[in-house]
C-alpha positions in Angstrom: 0.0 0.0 0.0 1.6 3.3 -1.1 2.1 5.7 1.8 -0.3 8.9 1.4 1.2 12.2 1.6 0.4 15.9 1.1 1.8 18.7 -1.2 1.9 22.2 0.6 1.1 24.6 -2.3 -1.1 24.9 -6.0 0.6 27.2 -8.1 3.6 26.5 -11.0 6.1 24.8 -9.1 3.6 22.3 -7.1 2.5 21.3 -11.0 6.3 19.8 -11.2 6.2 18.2 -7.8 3.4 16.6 -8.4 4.5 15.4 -11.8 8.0 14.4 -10.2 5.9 12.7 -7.4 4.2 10.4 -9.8 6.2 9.5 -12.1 8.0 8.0 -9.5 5.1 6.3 -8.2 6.2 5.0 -4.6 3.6 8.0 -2.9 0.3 8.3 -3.1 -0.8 11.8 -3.4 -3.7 12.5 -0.8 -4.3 16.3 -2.2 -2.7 19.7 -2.1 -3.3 22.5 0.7 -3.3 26.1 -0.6 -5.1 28.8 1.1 -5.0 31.2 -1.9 -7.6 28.9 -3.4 -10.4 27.4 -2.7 -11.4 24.0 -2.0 -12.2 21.1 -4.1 -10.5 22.9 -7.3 -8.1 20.2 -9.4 -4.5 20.8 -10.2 -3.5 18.1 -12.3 -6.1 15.8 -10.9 -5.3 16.4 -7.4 -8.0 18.1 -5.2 -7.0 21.3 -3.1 -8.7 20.1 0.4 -8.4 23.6 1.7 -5.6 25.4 4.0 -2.6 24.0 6.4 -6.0 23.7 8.9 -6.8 20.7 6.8 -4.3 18.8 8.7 -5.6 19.8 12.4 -8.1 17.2 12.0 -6.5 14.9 9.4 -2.7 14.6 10.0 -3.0 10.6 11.7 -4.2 9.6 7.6 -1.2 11.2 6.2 2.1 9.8 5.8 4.3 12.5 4.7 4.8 16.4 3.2 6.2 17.8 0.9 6.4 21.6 0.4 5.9 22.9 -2.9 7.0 26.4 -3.0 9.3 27.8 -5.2 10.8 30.8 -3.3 13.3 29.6 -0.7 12.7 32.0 2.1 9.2 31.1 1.8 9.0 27.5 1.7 11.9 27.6 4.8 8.9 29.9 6.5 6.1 27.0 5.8 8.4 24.0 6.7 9.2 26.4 9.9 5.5 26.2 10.7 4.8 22.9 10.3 7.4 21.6 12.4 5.8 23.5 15.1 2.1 22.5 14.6 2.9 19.3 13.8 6.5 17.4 14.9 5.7 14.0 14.2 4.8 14.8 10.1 7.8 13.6 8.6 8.5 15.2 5.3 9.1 13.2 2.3 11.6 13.2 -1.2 10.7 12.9 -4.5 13.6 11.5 -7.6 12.4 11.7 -10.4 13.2 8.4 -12.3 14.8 9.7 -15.0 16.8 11.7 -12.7 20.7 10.1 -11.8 21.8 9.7 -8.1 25.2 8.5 -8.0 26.7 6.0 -5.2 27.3 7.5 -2.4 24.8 10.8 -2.8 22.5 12.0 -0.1 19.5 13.8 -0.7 18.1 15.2 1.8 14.3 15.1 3.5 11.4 17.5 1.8 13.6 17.8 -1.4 13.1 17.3 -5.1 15.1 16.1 -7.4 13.6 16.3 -11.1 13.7 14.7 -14.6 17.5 14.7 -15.9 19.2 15.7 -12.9 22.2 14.5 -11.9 23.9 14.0 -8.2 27.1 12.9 -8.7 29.4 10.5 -6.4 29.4 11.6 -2.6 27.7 14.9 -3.5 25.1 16.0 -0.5 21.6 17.5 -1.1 20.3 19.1 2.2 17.0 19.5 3.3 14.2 21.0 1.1 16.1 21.6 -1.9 15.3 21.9 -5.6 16.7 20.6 -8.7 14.9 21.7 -11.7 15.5 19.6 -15.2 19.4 19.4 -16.3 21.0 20.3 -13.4 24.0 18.4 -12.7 25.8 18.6 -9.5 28.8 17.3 -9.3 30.8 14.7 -7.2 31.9 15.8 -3.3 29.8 18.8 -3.4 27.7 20.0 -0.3 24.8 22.0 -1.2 22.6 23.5 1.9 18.6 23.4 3.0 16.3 25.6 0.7 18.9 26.0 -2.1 16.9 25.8 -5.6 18.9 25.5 -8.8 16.9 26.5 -12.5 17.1 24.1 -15.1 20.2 23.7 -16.6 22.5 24.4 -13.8 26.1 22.9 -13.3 28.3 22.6 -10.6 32.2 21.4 -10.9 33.3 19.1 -8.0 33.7 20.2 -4.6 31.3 23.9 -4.8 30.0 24.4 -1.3 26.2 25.8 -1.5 25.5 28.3 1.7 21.2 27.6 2.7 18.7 29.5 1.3 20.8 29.7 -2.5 19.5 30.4 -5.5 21.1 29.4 -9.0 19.5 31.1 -11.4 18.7 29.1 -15.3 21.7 28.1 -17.2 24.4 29.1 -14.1 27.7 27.5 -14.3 29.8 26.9 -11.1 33.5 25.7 -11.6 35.0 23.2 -9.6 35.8 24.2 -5.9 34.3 27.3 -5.5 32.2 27.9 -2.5 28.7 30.0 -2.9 27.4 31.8 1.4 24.3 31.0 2.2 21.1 33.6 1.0 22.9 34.0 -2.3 21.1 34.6 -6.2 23.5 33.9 -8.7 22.0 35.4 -12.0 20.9 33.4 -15.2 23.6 32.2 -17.3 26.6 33.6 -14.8 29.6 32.1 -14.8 31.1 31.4 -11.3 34.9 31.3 -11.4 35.9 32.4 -8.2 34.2 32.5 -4.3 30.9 34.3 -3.6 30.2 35.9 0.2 26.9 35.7 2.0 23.8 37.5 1.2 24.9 39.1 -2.3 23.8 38.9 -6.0 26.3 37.8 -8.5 26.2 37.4 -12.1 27.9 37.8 -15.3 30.8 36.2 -17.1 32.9 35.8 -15.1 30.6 36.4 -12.2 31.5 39.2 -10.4 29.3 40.9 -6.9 26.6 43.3 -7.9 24.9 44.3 -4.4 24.0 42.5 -1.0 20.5 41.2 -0.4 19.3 40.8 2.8 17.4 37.1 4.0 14.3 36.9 2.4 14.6 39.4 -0.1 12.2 38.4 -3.4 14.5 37.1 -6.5 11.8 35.6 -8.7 
């Protein structure tokens, strides 16, 4: 029997959750909790059964989470909140199968890793992450919680990933280099050397544009 769980959020990026979530096929997906709309609407075949309330009266049926917000800061915010409400709701990861985990990878709980990704060789994954299609990261690298790379992203070996990250479409990272946490590197950039905490880098060669402060917008 396939363990029921539910999927935190409606909007664009929950439609690639749930895809990734069944094409792999070892959850069953009980519905979707959104409080920006209204209950009983279908998103992909899966029923909205209301707000994070739902699971006041409903959490000993379900199995498992997953939270399916794009932003960082935001989905850190929800997982925050549901930790508190509810501490025995362990959160769950989705692979999807066409993506590649090498031996020795570690993907961490509440993440997603989707169609033609690649985790290479002893590369860590924290918690809550997102890898879009085509992103390869590479061996021995150690990404944080709540980083999100764009489709098409590539790491080199050994890159360090602060939490909170984002790598914006197409971003390359060489080998080595290490990214601070609450980072956006821009679309296409090419990161060729180190990149501190709480800035905005792009370019080619990537080079430090401003600072952003912890939950600043970036979408």
């Amino acid at each position: 029997m396939s363990k029921r769980i539910i999927i935190f959020g409606a909007g664009g990026h929950a439609k690639t959750v749930v895809d990734t979530v069944e094409k792999e096929g070892i959850y069953e997906i009980a519905g979707l909790l959104d409080q920006h709309l209204s209950a009983g609407e279908q998103v992909y075949g899966c029923t909205v059964l209301g707000s994070d309330d739902w699971l006041e009266a409903h959490a000993d049926t379900i199995d498992g989470a997953i939270v399916a917000i794009g932003d960082n800061w935001t989905r850190g915010l929800v997982v925050q909140s549901l930790k508190r409400r509810f501490p025995a709701l362990p959160f769950a990861t989705a692979v999807h199968p066409s993506a590649q985990i090498a031996r020795g990878a570690r993907i961490g709980a509440g993440s997603v890793i989707m169609a033609g990704a690649v985790v290479n060789s002893d590369a860590i994954i924290g918690e809550h992450g997102i890898l879009y299609p085509g992103t390869s990261v590479d061996h021995d690298s150690r990404v944080g919680s709540f980083v999100s790379f764009a489709p098409r992203c590539a790491t080199g070996g050994n890159v360090t990933i602060g939490d909170y990250t984002a790598v914006a479409i197409g971003a390359v990272l060489i080998h080595g280099r290490t990214i601070g946490e609450h980072c956006v590197i821009g679309a296409g950039a090419t990161v060729v050397s180190d990149v501190p905490p709480h800035t905005v880098a792009y370019g080619t060669p990537a080079r430090v544009i401003r600072s952003r402060a912890s939950g600043d917008r970036y979408l």
